[in-house]
N, C-alpha and C positions, 0 to 999 in steps of 0.2 A: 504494500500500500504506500504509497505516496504520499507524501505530508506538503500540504500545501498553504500560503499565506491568505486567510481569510479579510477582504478589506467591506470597505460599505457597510459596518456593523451598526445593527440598531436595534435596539429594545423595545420590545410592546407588552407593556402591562396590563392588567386585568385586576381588577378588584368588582367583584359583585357580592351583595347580600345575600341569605339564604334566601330571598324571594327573589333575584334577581335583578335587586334594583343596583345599578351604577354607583361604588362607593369613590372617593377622590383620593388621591392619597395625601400624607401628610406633608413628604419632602420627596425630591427626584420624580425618579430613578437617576443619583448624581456617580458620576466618576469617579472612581475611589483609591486606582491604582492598577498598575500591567508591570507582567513579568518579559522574559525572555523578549525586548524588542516588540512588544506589542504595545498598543497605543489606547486610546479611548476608543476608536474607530477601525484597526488593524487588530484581527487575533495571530501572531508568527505562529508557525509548527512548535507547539510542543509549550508555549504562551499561555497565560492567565489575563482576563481582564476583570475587574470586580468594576460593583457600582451597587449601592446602596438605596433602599429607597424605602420608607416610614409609613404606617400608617397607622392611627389611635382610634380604636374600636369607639365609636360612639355606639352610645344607648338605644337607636333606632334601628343598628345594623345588628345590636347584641340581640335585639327584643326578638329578632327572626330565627333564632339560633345558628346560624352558620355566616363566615365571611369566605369567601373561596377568592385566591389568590394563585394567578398564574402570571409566567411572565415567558415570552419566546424571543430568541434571538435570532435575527435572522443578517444573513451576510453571504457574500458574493466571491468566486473564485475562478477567475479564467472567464468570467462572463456566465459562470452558472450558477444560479441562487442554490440558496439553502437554510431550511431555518430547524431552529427549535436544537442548539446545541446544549450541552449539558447545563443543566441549571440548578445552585444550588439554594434553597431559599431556607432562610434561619429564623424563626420566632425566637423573641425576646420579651416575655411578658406580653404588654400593646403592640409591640411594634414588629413590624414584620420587613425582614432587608432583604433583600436578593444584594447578596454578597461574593456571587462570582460566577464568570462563566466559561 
């Protein structure tokens, strides 16, 4: 397999209520730091990018019982997309970060 440099990266987050309503987030989805040569927008072969992003459970989205939180990455190589690289997402009490990808 061939490892190749991922550029054009971009993040789409998702926050919905257990009823499906549209919740905001608190902060971000913000840059937070890259390993091996990779950038905010570039993933290098063998590269980490992180990027953080908050959100504080209000009382309207708790009353539903569920907040569902996704987030996909998608990005481009040689002219051929690609999305939804590995993602790891961390709860912290309230706050929920997508802290690397």
């Amino acid at each position: 397999t061939t490892q190749s440099e991922l550029s054009d990266l971009t993040l789409q987050y998702n926050l919905t209520d257990g009823n499906g309503g549209n919740l905001a987030l608190s902060s971000g989805p913000t840059f937070s730091g890259a390993t091996a040569g990779s950038t905010s927008v570039t993933l290098a072969a063998g590269g980490v990018v992180s990027y953080t992003a908050e959100y504080l459970v209000q009382a309207a989205a708790s009353a539903t019982g569920r907040v569902n939180n996704s987030a996909t990455a998608i990005a481009s190589t040689s002219g051929d997309s690609m999305s939804c690289l590995s993602l790891l997402m961390v709860s912290s009490g309230a706050k929920k970060s997508l802290v690397g990808i």
